[in-house]
N, CA, C and O atoms as a MOPAC input file, in Angstrom:
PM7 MOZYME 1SCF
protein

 N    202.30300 1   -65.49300 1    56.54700 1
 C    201.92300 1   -66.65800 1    57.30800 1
 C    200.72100 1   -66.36700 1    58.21200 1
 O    199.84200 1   -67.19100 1    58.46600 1
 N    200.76600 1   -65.23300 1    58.62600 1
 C    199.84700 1   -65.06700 1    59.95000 1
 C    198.34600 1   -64.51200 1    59.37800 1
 O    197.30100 1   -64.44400 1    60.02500 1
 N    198.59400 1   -64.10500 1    57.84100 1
 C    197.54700 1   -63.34600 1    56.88600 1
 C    196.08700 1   -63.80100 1    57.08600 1
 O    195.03100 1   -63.18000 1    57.20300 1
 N    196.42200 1   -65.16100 1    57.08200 1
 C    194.54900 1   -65.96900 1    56.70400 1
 C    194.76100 1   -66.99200 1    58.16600 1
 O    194.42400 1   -68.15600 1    57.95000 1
 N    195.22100 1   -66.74300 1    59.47400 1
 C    195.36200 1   -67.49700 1    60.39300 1
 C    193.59000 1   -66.98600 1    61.16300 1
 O    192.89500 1   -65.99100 1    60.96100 1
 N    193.42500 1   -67.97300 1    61.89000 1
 C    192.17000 1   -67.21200 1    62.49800 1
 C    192.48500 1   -68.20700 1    63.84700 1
 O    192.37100 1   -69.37900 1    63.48800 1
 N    192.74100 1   -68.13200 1    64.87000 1
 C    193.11300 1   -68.88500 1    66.05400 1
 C    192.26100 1   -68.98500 1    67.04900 1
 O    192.20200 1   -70.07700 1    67.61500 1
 N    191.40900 1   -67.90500 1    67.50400 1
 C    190.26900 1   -68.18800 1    68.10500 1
 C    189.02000 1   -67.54600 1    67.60600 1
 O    189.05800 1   -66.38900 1    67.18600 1
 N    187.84100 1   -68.28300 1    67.63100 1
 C    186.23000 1   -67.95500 1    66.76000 1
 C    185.64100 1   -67.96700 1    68.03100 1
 O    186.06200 1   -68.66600 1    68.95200 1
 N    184.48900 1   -67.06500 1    68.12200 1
 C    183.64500 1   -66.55300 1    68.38100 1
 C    181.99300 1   -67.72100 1    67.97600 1
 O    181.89900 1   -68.26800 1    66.87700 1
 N    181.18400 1   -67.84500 1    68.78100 1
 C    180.03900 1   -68.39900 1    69.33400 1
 C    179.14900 1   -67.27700 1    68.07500 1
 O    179.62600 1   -66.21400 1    67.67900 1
 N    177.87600 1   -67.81800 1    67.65500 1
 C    177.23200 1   -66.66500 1    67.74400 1
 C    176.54400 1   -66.17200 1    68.64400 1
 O    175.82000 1   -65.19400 1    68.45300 1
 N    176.67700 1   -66.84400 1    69.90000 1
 C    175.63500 1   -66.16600 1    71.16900 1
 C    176.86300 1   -65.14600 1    71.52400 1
 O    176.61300 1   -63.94300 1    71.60500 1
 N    178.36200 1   -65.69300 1    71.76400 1
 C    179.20600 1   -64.75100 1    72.34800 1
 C    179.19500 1   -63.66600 1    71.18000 1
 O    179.25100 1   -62.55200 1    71.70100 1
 N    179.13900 1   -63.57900 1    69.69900 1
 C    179.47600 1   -62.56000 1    68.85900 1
 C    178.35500 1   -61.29500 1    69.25300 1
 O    178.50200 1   -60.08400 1    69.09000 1
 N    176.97000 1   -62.18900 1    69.93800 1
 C    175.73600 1   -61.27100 1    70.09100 1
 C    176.17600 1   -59.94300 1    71.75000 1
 O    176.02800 1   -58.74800 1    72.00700 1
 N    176.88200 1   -61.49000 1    72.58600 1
 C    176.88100 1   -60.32900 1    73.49600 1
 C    177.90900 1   -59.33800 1    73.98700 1
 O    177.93500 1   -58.44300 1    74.83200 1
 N    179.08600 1   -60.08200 1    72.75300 1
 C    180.07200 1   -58.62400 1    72.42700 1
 C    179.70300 1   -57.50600 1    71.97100 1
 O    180.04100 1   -56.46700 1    72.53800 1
 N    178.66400 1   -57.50900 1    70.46400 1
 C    178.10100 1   -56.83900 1    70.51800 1
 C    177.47600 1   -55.74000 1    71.16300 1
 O    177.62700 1   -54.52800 1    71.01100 1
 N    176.81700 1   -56.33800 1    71.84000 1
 C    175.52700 1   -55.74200 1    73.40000 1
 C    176.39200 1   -54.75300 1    73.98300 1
 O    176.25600 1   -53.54100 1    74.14600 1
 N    177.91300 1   -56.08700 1    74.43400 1
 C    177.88400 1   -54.97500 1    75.64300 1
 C    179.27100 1   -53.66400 1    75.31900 1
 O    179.71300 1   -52.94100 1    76.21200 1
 N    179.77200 1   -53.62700 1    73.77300 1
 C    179.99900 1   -52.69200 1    72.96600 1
 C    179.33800 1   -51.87400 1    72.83800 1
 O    179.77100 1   -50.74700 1    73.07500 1
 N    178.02300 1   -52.04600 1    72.41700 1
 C    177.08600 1   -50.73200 1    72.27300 1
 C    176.53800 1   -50.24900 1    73.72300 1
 O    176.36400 1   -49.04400 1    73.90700 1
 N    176.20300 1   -51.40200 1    74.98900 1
 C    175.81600 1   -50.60300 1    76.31600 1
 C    177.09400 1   -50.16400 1    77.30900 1
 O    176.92100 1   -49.85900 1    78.48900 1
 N    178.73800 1   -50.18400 1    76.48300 1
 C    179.32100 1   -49.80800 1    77.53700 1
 C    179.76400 1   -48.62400 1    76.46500 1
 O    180.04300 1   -47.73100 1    77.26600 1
 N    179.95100 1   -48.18200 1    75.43400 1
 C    180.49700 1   -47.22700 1    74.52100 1
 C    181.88700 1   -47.58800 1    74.17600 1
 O    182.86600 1   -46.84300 1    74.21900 1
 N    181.84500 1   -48.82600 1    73.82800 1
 C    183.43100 1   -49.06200 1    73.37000 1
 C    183.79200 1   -47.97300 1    72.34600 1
 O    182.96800 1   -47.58900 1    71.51500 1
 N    185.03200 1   -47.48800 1    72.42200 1
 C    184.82600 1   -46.32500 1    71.57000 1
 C    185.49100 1   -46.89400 1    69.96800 1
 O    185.99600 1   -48.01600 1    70.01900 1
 N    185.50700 1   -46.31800 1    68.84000 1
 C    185.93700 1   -47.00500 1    67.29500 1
 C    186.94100 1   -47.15200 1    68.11400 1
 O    187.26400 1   -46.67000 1    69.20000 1
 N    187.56000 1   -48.24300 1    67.05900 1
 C    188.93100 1   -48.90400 1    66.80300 1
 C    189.34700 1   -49.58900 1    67.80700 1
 O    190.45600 1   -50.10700 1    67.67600 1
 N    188.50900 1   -49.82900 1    69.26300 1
 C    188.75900 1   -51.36300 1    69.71200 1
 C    188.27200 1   -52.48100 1    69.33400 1
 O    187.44000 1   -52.49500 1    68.42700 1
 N    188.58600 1   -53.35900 1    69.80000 1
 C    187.92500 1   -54.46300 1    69.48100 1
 C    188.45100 1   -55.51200 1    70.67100 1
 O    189.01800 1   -55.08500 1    71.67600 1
 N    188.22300 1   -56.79900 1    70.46600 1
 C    188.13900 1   -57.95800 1    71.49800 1
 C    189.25100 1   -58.53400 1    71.12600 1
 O    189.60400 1   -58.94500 1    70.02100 1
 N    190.14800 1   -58.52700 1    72.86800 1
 C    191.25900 1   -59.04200 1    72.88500 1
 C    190.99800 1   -60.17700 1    73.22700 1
 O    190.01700 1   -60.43800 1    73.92300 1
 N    191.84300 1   -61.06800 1    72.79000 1
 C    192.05800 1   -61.97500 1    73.24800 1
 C    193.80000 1   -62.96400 1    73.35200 1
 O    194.69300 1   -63.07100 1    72.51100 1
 N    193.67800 1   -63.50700 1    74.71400 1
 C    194.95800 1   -63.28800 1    75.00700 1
 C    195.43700 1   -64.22700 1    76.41700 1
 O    194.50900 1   -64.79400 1    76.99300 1
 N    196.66100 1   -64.38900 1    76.91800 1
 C    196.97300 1   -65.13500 1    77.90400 1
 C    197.53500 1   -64.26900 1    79.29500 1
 O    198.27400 1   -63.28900 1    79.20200 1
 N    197.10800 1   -64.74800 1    80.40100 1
 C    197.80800 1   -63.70900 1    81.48600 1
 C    198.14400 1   -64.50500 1    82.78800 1
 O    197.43900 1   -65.39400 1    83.26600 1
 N    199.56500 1   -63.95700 1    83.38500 1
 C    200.06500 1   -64.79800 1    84.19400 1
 C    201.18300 1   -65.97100 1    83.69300 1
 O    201.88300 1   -65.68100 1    82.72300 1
 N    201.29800 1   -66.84000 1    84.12100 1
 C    202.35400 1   -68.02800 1    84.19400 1
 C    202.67000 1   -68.55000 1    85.52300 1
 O    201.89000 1   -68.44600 1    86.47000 1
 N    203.95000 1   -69.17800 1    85.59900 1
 C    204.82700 1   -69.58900 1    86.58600 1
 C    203.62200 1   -70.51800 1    87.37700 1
 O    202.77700 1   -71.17500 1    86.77000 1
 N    203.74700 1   -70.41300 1    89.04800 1
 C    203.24200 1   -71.02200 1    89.59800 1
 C    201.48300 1   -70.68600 1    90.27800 1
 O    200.62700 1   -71.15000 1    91.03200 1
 N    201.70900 1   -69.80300 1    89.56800 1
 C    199.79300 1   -70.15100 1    89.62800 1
 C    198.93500 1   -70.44600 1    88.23300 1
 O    197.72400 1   -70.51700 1    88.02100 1
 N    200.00500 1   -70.57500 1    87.44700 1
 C    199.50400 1   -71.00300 1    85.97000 1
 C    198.98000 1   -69.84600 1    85.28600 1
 O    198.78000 1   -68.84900 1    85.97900 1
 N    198.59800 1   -69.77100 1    83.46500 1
 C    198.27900 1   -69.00800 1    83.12600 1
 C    196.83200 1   -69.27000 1    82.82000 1
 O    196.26400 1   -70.35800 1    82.92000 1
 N    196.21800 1   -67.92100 1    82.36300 1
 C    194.66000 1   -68.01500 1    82.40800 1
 C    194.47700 1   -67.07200 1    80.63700 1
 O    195.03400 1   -66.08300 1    80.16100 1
 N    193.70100 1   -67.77200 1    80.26700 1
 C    193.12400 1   -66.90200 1    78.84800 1
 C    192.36200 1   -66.11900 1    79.60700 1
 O    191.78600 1   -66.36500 1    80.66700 1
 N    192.45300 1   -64.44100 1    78.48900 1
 C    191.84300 1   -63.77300 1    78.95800 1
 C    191.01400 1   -63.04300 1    77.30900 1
 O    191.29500 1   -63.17900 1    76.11800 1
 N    190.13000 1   -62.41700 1    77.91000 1
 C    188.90200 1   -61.55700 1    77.22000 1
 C    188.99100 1   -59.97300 1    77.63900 1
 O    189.07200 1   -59.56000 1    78.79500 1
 N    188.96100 1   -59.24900 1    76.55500 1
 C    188.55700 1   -57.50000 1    77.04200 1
 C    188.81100 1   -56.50200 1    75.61200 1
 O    189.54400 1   -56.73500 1    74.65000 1
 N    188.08900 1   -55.54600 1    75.82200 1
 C    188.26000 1   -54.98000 1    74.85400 1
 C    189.61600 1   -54.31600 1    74.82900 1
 O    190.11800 1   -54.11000 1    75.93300 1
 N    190.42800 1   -53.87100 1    73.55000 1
 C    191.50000 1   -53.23900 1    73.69500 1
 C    191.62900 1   -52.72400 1    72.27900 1
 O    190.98100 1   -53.24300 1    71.37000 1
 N    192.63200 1   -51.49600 1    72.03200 1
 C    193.10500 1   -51.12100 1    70.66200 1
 C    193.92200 1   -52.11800 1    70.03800 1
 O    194.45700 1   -52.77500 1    70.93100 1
 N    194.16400 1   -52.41000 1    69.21700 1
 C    195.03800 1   -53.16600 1    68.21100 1
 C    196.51900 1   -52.50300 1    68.53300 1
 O    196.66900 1   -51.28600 1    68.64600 1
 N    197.48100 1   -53.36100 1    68.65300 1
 C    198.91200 1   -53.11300 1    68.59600 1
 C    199.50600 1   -53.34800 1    67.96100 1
 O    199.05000 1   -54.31700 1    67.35400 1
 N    200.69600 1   -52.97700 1    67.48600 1
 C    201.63300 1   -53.04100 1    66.51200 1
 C    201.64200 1   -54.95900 1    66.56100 1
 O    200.79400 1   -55.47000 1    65.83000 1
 N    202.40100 1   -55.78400 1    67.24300 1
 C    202.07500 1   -56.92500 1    67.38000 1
 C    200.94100 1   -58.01000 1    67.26600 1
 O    201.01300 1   -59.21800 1    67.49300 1
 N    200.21300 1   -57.49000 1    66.98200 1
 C    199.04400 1   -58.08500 1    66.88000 1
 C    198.61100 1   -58.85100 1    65.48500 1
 O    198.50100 1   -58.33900 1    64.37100 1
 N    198.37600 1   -60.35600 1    65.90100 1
 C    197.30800 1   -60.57900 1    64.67600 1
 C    195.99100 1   -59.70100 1    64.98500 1
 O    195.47700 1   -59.30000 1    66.02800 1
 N    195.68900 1   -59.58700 1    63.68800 1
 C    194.01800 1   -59.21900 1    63.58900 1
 C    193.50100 1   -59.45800 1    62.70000 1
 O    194.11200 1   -59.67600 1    61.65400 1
 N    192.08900 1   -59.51000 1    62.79800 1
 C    190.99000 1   -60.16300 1    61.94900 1
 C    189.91100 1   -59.99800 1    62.61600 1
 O    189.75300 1   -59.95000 1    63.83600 1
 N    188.88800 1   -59.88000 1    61.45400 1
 C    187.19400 1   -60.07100 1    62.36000 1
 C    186.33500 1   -61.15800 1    62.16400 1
 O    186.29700 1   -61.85100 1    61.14700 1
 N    185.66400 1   -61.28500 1    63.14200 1
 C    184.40200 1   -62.21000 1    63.10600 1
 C    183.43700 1   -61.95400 1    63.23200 1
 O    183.42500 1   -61.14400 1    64.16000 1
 N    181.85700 1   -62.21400 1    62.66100 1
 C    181.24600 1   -61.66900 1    62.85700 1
 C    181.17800 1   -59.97200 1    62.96400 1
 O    180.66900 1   -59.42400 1    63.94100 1
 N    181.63800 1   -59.37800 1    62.06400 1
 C    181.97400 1   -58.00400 1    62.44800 1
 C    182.41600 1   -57.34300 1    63.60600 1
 O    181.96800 1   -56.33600 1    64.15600 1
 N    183.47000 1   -58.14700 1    63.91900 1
 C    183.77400 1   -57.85700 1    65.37500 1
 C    185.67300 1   -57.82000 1    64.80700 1
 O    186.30800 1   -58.51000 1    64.00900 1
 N    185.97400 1   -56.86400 1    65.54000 1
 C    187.41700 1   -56.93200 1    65.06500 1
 C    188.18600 1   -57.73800 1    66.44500 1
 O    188.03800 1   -57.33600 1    67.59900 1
 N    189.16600 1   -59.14400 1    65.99900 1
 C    189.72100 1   -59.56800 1    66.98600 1
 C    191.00500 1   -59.51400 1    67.21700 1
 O    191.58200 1   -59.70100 1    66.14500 1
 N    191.92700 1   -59.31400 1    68.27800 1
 C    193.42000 1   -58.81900 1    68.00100 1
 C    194.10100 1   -60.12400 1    68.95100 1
 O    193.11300 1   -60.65700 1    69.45500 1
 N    194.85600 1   -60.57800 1    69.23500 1
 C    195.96500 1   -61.77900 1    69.54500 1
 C    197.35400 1   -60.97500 1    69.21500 1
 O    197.85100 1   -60.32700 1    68.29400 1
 N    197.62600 1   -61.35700 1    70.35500 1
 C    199.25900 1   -61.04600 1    70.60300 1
 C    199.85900 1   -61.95600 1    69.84600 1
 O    199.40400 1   -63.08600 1    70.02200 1
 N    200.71900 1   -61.87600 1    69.06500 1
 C    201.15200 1   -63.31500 1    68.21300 1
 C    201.98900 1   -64.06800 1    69.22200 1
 O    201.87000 1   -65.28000 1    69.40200 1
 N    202.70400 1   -63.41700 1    69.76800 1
 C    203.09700 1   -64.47500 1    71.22700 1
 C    201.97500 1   -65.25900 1    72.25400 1
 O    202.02300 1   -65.94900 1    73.27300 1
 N    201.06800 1   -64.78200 1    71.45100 1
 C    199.90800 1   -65.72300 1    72.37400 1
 C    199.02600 1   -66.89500 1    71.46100 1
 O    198.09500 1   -67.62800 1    71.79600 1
 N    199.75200 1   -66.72600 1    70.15600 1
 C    198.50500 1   -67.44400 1    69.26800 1
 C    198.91600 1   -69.19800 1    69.86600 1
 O    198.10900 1   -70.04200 1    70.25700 1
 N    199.85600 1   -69.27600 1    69.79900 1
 C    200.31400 1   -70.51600 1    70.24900 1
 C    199.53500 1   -71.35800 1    71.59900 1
 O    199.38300 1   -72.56000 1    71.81300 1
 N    199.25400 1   -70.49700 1    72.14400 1
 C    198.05500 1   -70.60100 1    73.66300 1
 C    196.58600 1   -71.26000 1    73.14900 1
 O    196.01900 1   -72.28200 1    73.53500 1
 N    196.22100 1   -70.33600 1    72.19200 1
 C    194.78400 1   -70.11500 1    71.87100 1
 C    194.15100 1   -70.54900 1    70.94900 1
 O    192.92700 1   -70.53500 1    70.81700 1
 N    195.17600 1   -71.09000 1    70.03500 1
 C    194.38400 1   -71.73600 1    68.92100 1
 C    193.69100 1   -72.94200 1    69.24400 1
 O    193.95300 1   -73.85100 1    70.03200 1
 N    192.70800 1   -72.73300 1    68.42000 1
 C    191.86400 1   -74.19800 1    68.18600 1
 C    190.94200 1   -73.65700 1    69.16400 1
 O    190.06100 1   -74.49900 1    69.33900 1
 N    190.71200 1   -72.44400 1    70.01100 1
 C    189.78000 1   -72.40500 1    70.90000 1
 C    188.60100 1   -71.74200 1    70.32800 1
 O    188.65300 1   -71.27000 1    69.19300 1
 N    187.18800 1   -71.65900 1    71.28900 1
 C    186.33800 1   -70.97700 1    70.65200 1
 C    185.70800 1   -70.39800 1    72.13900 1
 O    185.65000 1   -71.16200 1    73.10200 1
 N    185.28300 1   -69.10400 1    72.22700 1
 C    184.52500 1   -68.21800 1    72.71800 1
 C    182.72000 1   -68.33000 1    72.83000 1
 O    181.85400 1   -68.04100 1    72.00400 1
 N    182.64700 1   -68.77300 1    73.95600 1
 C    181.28900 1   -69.22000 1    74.24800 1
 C    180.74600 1   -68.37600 1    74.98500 1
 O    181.42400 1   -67.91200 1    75.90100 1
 N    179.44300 1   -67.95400 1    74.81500 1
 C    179.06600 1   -67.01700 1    76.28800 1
 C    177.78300 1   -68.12900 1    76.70300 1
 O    176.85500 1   -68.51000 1    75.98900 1
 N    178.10100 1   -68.48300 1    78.10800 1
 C    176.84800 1   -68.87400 1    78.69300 1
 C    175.86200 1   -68.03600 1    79.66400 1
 O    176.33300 1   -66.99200 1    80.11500 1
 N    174.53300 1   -68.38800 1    80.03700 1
 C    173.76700 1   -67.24900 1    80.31200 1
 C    172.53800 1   -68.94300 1    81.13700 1
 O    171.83400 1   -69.75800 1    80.54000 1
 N    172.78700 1   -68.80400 1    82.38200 1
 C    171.82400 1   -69.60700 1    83.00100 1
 C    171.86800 1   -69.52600 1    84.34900 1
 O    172.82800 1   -68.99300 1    84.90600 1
 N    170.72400 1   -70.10000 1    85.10100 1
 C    170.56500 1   -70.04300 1    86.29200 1
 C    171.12600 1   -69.75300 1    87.28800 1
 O    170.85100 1   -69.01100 1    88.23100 1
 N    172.76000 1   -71.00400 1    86.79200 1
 C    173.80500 1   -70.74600 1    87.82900 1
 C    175.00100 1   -69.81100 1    87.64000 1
 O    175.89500 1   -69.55200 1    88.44600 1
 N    174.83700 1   -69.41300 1    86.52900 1
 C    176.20400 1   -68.50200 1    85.88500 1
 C    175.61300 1   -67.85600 1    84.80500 1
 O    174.57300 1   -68.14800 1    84.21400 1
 N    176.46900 1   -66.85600 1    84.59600 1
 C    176.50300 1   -65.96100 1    83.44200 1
 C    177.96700 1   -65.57900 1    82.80000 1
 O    178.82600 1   -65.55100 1    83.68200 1
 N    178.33000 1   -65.36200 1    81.85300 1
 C    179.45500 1   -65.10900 1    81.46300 1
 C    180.41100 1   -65.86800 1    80.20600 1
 O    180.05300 1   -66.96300 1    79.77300 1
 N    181.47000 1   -65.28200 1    79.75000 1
 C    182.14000 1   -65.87500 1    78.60200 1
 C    183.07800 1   -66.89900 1    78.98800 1
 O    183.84100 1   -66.75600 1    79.94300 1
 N    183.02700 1   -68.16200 1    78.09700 1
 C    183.85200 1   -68.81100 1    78.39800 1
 C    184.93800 1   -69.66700 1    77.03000 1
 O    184.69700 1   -69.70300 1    75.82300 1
 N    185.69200 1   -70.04900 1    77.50400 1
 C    186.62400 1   -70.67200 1    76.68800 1
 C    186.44000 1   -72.39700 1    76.24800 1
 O    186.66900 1   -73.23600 1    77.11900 1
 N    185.99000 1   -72.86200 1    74.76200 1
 C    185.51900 1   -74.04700 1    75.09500 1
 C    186.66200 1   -74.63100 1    73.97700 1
 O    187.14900 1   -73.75400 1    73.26300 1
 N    187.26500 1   -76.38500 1    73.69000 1
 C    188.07500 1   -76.30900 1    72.84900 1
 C    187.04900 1   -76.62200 1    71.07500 1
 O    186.07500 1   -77.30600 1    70.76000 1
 N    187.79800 1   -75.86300 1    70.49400 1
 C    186.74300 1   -75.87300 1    69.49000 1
 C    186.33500 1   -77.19600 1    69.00300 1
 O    187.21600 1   -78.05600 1    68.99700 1
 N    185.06600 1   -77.54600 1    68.55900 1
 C    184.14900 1   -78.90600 1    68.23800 1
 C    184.07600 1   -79.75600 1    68.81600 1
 O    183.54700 1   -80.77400 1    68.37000 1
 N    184.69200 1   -79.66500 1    70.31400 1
 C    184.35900 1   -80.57500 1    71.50600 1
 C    183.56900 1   -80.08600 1    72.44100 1
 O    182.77300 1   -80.97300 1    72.75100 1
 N    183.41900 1   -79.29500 1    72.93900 1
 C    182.58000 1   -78.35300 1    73.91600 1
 C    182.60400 1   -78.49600 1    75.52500 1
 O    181.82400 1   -78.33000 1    76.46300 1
 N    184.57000 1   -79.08500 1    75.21500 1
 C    185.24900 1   -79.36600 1    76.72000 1
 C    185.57700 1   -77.98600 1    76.98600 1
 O    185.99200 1   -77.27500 1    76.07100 1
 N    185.38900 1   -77.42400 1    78.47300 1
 C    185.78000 1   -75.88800 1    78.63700 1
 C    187.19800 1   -76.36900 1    78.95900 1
 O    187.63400 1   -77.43300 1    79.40000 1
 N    188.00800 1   -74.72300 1    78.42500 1
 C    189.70000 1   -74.73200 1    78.58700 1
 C    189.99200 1   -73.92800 1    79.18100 1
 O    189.36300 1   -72.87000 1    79.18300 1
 N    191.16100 1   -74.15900 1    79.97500 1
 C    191.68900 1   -73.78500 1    80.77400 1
 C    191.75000 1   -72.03100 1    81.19900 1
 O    192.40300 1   -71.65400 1    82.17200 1

């Protein structure tokens, strides 16, 4: 079931500056980009981004040659989302948008 699932995609601006900052921080082989949920209860939960090893639990799959891992207890959170990096005046940084609407999520 989980074989050909792909739950959250990658930007190609964000695939560029995973990239980047893989090669300018030395991610070392066999991580790749987590992605994932953190927190609950009463301050709510927040999607999160970072590099990490793959776990036994994990979906995985790549994009863009990028290997991506999801907690399968988290796919339920994250699907349908997509990984944006913005880069302007007032901000910099990755963000969470819902995919083919380009409403940012939560």
């Amino acid at each position: 079931m989980f074989d050909t699932l792909r739950p959250v995609t990658l930007t190609k601006k964000a695939a560029e500056e995973v990239r980047k900052i893989m090669k300018s921080k030395s991610i070392p082989e066999g991580y790749g980009l987590r992605i994932g949920m953190k927190g609950g209860g009463c301050g709510g939960a927040s999607l999160i981004i970072g590099f990490d090893k793959k776990k036994d639990n994990d979906l995985a799959y790549a994009m863009e040659d990028i290997p991506l891992y999801v907690d399968k207890k988290h796919v339920m959170y994250v699907v349908g989302k997509e990984v944006d990096f913005y880069e302007g005046a007032d901000a910099k940084g990755f963000m969470f948008v819902e995919k083919g609407s380009g409403h940012l999520s939560a």
